[in-house]
Backbone atoms as SQL, in Angstrom:
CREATE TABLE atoms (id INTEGER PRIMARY KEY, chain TEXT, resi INTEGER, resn TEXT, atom TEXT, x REAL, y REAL, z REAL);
INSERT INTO atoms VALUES
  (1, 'A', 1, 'UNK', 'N', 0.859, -1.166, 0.000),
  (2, 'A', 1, 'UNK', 'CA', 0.000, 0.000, 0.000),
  (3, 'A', 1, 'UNK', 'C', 0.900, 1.222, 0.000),
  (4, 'A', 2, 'UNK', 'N', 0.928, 2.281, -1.151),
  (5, 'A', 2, 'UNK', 'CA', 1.393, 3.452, -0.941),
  (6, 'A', 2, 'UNK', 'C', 0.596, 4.818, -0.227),
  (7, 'A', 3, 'UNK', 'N', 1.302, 5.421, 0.550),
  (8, 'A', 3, 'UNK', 'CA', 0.153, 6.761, 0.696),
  (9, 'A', 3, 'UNK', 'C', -0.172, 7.812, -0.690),
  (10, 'A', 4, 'UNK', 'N', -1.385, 8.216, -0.613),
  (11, 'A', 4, 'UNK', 'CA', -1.856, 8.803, -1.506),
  (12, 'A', 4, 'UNK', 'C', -0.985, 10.571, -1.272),
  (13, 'A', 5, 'UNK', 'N', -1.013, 11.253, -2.440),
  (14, 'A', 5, 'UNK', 'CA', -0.645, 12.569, -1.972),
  (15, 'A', 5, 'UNK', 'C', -0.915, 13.130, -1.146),
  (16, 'A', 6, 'UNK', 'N', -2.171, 13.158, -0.957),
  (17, 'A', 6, 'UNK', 'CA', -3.121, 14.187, 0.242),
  (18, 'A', 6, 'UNK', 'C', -2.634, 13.412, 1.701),
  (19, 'A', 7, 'UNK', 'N', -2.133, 11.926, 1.655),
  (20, 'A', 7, 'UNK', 'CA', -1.566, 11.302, 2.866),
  (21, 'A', 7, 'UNK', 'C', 0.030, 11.648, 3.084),
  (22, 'A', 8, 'UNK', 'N', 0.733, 11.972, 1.954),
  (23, 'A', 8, 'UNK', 'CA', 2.330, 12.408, 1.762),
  (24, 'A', 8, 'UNK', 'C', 1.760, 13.620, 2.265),
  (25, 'A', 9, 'UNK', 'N', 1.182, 14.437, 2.083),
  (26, 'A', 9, 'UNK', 'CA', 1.441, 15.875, 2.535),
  (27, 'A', 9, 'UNK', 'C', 1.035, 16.040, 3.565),
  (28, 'A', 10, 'UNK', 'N', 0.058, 15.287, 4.153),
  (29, 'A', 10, 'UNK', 'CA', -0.013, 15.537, 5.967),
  (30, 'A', 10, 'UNK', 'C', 1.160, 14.872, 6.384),
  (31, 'A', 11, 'UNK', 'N', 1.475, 14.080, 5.914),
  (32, 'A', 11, 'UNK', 'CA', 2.859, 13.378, 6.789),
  (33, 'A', 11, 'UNK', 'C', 4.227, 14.482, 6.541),
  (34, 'A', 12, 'UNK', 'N', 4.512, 15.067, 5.891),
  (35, 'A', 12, 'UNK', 'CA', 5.687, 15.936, 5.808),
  (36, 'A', 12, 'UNK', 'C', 5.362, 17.411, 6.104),
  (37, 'A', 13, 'UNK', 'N', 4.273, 17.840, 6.014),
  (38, 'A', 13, 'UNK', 'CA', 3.513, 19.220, 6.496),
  (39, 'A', 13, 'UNK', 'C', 4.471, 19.408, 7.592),
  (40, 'A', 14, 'UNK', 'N', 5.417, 20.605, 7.272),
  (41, 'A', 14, 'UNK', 'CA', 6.486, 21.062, 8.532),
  (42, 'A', 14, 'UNK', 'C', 7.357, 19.932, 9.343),
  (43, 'A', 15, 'UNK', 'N', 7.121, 18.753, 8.592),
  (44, 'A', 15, 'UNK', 'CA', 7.693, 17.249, 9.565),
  (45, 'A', 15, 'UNK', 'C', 9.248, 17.410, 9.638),
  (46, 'A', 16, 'UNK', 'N', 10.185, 17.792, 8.545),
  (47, 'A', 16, 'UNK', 'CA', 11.607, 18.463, 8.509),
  (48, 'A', 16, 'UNK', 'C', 11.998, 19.335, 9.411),
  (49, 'A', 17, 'UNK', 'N', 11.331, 20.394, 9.111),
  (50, 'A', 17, 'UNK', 'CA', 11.413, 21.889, 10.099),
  (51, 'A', 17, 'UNK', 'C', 11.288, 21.179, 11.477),
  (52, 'A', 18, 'UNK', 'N', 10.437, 20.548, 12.264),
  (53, 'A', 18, 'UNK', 'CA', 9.984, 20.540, 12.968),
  (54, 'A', 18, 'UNK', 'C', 11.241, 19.363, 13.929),
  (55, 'A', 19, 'UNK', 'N', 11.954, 18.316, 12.922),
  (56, 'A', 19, 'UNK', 'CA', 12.863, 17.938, 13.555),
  (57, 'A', 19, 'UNK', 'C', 14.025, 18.682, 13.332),
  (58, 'A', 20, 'UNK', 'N', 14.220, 19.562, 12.914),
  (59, 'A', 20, 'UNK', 'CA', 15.174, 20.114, 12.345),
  (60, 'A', 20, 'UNK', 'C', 16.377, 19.637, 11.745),
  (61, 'A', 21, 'UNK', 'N', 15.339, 19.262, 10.751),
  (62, 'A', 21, 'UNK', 'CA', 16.244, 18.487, 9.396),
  (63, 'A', 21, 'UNK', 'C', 15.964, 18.557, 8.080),
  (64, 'A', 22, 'UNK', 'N', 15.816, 20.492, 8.103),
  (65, 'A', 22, 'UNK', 'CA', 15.509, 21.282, 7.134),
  (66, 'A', 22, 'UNK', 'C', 16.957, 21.224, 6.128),
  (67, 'A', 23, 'UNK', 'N', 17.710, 21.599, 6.895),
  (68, 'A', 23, 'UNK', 'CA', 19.296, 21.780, 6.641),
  (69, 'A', 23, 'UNK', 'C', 19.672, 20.208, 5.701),
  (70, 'A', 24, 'UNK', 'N', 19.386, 19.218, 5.959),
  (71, 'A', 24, 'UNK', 'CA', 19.723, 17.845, 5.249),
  (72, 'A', 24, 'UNK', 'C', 19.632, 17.951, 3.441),
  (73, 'A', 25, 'UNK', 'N', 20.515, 17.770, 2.584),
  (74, 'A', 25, 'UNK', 'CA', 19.779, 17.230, 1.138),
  (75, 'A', 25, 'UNK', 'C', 19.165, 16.416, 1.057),
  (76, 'A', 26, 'UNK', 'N', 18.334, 17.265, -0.286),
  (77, 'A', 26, 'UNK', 'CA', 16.942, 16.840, -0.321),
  (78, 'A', 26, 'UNK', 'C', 16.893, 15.295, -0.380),
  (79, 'A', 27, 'UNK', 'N', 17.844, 14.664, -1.017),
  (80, 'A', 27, 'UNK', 'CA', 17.328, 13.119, -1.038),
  (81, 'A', 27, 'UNK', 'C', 17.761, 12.454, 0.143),
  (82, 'A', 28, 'UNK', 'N', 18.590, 13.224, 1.270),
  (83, 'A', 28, 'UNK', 'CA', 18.130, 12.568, 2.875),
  (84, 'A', 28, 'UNK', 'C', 16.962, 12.369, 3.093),
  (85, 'A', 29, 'UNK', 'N', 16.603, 14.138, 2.853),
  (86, 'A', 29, 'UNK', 'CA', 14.734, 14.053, 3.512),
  (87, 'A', 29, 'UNK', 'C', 13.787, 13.166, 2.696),
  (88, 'A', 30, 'UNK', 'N', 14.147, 12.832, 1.437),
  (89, 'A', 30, 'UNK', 'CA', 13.341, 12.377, 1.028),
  (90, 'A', 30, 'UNK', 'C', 13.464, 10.671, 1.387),
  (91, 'A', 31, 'UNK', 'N', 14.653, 10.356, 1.725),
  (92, 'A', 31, 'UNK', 'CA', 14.786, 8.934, 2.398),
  (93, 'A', 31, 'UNK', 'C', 14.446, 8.880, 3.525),
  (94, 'A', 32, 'UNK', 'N', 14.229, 9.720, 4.204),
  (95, 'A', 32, 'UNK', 'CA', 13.642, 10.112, 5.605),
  (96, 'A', 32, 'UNK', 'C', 12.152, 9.557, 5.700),
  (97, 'A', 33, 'UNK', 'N', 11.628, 10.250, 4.707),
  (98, 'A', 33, 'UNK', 'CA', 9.652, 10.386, 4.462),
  (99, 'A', 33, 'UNK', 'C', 9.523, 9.266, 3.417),
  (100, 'A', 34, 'UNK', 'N', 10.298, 8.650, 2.894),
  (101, 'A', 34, 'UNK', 'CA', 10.430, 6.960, 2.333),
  (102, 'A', 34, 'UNK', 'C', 9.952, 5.986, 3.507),
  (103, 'A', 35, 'UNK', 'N', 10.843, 6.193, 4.633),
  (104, 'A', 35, 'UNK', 'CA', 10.857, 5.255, 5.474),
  (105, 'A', 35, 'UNK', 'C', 10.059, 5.166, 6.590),
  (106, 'A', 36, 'UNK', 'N', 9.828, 6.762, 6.573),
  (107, 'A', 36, 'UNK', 'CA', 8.553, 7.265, 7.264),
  (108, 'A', 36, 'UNK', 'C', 6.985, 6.967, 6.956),
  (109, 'A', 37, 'UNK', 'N', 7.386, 6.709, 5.893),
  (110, 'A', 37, 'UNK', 'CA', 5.502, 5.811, 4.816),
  (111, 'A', 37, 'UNK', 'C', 5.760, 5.115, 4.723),
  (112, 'A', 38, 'UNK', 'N', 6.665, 3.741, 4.759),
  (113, 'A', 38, 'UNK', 'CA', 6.740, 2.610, 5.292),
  (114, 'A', 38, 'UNK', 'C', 6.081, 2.105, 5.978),
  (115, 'A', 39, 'UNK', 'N', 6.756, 2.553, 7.151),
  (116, 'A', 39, 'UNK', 'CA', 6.503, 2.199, 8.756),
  (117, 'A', 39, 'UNK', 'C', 5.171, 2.912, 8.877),
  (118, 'A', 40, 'UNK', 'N', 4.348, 4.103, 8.181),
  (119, 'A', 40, 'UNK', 'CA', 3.272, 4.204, 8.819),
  (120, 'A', 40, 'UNK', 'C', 2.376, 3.268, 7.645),
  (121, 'A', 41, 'UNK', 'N', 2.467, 2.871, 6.589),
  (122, 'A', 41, 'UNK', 'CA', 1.917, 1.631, 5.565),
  (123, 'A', 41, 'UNK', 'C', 1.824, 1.001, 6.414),
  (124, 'A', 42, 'UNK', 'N', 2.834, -0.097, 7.271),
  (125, 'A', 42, 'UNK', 'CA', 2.656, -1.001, 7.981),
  (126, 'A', 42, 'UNK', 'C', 1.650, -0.809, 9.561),
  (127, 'A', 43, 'UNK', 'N', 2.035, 0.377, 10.055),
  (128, 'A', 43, 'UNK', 'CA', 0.765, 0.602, 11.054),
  (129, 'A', 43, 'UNK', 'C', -0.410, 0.401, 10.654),
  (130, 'A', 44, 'UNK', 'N', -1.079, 1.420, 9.609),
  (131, 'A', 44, 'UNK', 'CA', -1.946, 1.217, 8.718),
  (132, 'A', 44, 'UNK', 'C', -3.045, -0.146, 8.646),
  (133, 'A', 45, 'UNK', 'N', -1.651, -0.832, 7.980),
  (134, 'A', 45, 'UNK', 'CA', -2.209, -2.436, 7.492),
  (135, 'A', 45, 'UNK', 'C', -2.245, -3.231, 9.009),
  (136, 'A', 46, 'UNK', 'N', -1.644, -2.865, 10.145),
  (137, 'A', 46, 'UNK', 'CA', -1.590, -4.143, 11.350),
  (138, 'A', 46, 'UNK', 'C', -3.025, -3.556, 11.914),
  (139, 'A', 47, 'UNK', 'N', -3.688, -2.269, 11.781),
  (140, 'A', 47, 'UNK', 'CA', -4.719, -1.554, 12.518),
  (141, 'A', 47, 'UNK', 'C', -6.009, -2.502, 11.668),
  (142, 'A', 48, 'UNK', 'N', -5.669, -2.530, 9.971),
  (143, 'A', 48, 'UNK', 'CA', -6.763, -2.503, 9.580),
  (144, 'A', 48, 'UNK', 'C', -7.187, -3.729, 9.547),
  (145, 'A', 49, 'UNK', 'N', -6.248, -4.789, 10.215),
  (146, 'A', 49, 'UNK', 'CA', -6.023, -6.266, 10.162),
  (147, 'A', 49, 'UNK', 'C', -6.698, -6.633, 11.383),
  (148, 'A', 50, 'UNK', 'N', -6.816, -6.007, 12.197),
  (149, 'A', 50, 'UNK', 'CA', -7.327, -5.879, 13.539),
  (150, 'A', 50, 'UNK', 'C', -8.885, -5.884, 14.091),
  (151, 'A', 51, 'UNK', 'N', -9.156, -4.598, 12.852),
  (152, 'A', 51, 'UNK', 'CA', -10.395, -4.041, 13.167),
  (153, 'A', 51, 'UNK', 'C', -10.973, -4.951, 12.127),
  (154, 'A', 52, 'UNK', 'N', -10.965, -5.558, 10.956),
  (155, 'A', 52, 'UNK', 'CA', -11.789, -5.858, 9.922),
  (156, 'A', 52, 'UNK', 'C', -11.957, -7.774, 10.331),
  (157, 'A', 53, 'UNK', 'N', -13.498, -7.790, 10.270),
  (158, 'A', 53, 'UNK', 'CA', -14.073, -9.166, 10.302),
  (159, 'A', 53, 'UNK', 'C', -12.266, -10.405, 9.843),
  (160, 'A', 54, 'UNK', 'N', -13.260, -11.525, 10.718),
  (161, 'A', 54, 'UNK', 'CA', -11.799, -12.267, 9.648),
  (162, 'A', 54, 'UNK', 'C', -11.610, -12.459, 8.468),
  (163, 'A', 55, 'UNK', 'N', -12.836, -12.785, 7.915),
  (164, 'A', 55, 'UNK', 'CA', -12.934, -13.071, 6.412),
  (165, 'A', 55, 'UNK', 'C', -12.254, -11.913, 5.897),
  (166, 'A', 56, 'UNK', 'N', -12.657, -10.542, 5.728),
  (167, 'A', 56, 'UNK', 'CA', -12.119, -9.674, 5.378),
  (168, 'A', 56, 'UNK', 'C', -11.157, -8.897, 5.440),
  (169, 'A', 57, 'UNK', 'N', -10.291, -9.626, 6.831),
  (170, 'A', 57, 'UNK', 'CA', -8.597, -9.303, 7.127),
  (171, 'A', 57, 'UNK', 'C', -8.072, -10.735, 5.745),
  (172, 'A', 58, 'UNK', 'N', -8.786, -11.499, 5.763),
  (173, 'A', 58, 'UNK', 'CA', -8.477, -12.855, 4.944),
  (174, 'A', 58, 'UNK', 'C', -8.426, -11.794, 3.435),
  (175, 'A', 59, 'UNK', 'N', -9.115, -11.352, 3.068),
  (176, 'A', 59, 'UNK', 'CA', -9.311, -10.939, 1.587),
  (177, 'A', 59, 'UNK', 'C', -8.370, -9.529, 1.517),
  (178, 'A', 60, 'UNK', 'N', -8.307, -9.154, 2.696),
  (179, 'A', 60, 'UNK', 'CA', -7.333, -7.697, 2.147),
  (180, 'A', 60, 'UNK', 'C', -6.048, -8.428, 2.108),
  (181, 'A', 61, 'UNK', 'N', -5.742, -9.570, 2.923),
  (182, 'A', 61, 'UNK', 'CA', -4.129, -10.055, 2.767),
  (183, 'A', 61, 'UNK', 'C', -4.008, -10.332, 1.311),
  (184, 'A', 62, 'UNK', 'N', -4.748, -11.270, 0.585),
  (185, 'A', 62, 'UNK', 'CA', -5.292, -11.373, -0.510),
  (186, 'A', 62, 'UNK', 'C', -4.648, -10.246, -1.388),
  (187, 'A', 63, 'UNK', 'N', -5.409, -9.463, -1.390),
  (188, 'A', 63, 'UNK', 'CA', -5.258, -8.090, -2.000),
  (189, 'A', 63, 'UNK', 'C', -4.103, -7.472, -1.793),
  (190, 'A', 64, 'UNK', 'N', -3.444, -7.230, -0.819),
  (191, 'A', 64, 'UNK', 'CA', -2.383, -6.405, -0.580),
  (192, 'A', 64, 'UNK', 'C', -1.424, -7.014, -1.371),
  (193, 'A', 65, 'UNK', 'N', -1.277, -8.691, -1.659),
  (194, 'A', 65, 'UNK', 'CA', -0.608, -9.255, -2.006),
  (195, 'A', 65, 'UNK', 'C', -0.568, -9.158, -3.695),
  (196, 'A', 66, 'UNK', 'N', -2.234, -9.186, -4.155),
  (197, 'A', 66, 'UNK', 'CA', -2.455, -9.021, -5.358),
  (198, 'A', 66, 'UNK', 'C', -1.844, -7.605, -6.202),
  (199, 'A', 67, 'UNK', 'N', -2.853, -6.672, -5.458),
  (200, 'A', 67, 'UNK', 'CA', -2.395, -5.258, -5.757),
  (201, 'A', 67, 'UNK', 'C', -1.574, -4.805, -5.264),
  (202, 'A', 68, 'UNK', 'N', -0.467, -4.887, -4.481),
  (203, 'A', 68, 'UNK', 'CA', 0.561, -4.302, -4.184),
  (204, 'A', 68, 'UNK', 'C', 0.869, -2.855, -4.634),
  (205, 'A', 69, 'UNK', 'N', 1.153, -2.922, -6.042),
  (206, 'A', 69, 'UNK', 'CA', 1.368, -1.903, -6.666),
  (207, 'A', 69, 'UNK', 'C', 0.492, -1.026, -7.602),
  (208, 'A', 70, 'UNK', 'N', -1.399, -1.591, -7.137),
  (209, 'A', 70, 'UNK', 'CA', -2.079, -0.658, -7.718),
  (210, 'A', 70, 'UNK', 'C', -2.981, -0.234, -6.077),
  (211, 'A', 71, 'UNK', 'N', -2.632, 0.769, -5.759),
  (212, 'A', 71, 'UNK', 'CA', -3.042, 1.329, -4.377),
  (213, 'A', 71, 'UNK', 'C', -4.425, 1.721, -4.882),
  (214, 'A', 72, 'UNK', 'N', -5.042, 2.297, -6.104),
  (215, 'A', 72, 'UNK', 'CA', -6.043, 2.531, -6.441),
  (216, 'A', 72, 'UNK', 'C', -7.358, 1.643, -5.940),
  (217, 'A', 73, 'UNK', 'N', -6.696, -0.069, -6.258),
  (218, 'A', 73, 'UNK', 'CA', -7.996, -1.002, -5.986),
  (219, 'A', 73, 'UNK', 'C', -8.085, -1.304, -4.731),
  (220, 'A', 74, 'UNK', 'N', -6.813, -1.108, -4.157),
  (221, 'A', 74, 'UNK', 'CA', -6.857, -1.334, -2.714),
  (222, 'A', 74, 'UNK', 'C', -7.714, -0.283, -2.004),
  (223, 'A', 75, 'UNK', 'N', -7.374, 0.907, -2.212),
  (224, 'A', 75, 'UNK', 'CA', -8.381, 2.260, -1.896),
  (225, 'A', 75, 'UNK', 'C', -9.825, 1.968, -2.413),
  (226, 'A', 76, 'UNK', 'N', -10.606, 0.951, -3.063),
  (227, 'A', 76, 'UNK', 'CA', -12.004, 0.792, -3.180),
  (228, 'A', 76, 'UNK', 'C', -12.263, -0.155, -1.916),
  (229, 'A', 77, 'UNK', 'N', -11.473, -0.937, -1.706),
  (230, 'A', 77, 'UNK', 'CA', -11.761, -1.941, -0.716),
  (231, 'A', 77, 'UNK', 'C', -11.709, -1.431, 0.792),
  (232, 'A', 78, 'UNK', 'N', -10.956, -0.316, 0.526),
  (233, 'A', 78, 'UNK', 'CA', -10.784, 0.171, 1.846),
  (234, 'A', 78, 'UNK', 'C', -12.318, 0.835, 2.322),
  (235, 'A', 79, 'UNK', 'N', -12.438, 1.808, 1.170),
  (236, 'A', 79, 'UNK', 'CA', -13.892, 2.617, 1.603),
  (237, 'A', 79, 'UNK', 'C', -14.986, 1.681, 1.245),
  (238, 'A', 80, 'UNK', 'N', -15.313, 0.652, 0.525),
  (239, 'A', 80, 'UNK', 'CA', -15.952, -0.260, 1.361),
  (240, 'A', 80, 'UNK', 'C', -16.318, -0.719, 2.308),
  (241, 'A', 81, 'UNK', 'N', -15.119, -1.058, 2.758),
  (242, 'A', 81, 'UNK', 'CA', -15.122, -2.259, 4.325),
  (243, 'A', 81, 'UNK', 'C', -15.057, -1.118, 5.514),
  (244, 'A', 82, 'UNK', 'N', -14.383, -0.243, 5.375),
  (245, 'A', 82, 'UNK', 'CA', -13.390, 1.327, 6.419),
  (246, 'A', 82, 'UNK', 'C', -14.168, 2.338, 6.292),
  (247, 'A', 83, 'UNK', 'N', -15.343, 2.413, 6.658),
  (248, 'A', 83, 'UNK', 'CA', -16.380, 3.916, 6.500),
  (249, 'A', 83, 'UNK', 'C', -15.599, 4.690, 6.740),
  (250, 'A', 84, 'UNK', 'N', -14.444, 4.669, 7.887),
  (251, 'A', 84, 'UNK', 'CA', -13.756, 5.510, 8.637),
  (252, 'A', 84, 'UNK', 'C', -12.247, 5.497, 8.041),
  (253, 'A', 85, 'UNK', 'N', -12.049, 5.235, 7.080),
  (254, 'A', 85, 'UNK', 'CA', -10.619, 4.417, 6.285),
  (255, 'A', 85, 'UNK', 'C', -9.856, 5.870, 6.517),
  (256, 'A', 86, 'UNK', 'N', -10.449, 6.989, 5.906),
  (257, 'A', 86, 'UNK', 'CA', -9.629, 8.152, 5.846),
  (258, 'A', 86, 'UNK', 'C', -9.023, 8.813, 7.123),
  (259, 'A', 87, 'UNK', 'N', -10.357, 9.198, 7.838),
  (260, 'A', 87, 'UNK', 'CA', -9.777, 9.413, 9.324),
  (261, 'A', 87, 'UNK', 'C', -9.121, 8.493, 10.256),
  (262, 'A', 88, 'UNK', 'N', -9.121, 7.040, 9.914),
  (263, 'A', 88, 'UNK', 'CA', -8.101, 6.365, 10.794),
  (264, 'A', 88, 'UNK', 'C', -6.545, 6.217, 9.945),
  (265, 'A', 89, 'UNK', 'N', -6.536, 6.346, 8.786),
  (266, 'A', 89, 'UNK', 'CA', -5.082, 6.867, 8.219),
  (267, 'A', 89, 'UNK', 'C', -4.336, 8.561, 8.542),
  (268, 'A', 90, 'UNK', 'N', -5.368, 9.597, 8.755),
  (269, 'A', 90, 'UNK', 'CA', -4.828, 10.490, 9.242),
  (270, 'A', 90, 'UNK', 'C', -4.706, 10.322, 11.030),
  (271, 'A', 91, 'UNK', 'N', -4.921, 9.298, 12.090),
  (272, 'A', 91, 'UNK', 'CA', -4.880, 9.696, 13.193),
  (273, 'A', 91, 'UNK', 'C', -3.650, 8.657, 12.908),
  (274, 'A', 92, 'UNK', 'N', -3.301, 7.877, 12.533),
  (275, 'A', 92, 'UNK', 'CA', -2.336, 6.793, 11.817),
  (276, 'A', 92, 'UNK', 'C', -0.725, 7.637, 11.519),
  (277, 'A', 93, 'UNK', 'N', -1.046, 8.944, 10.873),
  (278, 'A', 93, 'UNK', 'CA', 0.372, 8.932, 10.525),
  (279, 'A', 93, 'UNK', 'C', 0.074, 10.797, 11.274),
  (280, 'A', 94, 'UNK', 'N', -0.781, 11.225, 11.975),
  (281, 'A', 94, 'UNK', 'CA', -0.588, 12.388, 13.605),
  (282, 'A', 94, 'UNK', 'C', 0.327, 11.372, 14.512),
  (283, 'A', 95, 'UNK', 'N', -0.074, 10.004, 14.905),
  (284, 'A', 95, 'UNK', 'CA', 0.480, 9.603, 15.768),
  (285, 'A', 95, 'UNK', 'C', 1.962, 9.071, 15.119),
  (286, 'A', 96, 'UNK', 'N', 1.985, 8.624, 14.475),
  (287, 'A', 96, 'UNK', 'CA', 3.842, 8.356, 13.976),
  (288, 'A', 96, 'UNK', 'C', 4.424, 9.974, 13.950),
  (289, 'A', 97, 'UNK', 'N', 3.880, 10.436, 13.374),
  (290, 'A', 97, 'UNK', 'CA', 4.809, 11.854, 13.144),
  (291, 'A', 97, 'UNK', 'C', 4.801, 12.470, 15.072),
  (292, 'A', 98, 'UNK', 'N', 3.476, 12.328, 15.744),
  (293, 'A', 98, 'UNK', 'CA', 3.825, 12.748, 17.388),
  (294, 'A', 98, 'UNK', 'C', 4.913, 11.791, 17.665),
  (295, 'A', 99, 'UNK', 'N', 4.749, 10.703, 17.277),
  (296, 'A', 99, 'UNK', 'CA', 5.858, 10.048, 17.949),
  (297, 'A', 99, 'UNK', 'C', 7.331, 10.580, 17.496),
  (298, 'A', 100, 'UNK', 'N', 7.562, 10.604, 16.215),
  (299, 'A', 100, 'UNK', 'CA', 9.040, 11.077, 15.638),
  (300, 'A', 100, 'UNK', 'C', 9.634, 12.082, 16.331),
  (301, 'A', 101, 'UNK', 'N', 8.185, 13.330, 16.294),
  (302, 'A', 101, 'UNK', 'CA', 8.742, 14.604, 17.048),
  (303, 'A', 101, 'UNK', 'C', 9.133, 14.227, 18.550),
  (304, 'A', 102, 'UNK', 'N', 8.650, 13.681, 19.247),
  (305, 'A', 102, 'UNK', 'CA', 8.882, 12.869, 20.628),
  (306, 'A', 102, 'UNK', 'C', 9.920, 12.529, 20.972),
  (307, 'A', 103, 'UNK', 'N', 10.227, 11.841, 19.917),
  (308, 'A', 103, 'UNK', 'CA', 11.836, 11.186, 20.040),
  (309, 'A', 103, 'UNK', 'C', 13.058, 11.835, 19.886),
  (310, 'A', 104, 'UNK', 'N', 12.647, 13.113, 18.597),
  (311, 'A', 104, 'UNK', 'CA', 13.485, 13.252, 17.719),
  (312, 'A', 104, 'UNK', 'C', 13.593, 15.021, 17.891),
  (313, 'A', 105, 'UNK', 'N', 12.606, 15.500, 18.191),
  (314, 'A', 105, 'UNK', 'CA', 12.328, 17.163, 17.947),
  (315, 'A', 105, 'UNK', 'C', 13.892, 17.608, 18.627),
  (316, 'A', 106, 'UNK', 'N', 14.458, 18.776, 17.973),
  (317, 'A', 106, 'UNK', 'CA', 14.973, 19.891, 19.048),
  (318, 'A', 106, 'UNK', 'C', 14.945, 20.425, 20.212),
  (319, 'A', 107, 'UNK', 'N', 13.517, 20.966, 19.898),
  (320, 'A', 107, 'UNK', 'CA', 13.051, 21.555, 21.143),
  (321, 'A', 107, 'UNK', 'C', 12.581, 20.769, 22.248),
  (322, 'A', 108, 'UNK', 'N', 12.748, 19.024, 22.526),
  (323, 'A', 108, 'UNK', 'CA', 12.129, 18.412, 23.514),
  (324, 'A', 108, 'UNK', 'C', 13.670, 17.666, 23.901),
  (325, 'A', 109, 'UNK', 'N', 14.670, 17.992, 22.915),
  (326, 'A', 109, 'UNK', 'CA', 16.083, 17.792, 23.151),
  (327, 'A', 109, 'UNK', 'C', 16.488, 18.397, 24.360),
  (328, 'A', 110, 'UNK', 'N', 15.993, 19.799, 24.263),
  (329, 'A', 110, 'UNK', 'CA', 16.350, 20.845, 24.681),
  (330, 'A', 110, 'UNK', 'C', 15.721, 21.130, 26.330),
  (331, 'A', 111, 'UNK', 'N', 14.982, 20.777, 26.584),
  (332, 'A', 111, 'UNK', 'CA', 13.822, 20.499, 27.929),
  (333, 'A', 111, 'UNK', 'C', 14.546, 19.568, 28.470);
């Protein structure tokens, strides 16, 4: 599963600045927010594996496996099964990015 744009841009929205790793070239940051949609892909998929009937954790494995690389069909199945698909991918990658800043910020360096 890839994030969609509108999911890349909440995830990097000030996410550099904010660790202050504005200063890095660009293809750091951009290996940065690679690995950063990874790891929140995989949150994502362990949440939605969780919450969805079995049969239908059964058919998205299915799928993830099938479509891999067309996120499009996977995104029908999602708003299907996920009334809530959108808002639990944005509280999905608030909480990875709270966490990064947590770990990682300046200013909590600095405290």
């Amino acid at each position: 599963m890839t994030l969609t744009p509108k999911m890349q841009q909440a995830l990097q929205a000030n996410l550099m600045k904010e660790l202050g790793l504005e200063g890095l070239p660009v293809d750091q940051q951009e290996r940065i927010l690679m690995n950063t949609a990874t790891i929140i892909n995989q949150n994502i998929a362990l949440r939605l594996l969780e919450e969805l009937p079995e049969d239908k954790a059964k058919e998205l494995e299915v799928l993830m496996t099938d479509y891999a690389n067309e996120p499009e069909k996977l995104q029908v199945f999602f708003q299907q099964e996920m009334p809530n698909f959108d808002e639990m991918v944005t509280e999905e990658i608030a909480s990875y990015k709270q966490d990064l800043l947590d770990k990682f910020s300046p200013t909590k360096a600095k405290k």
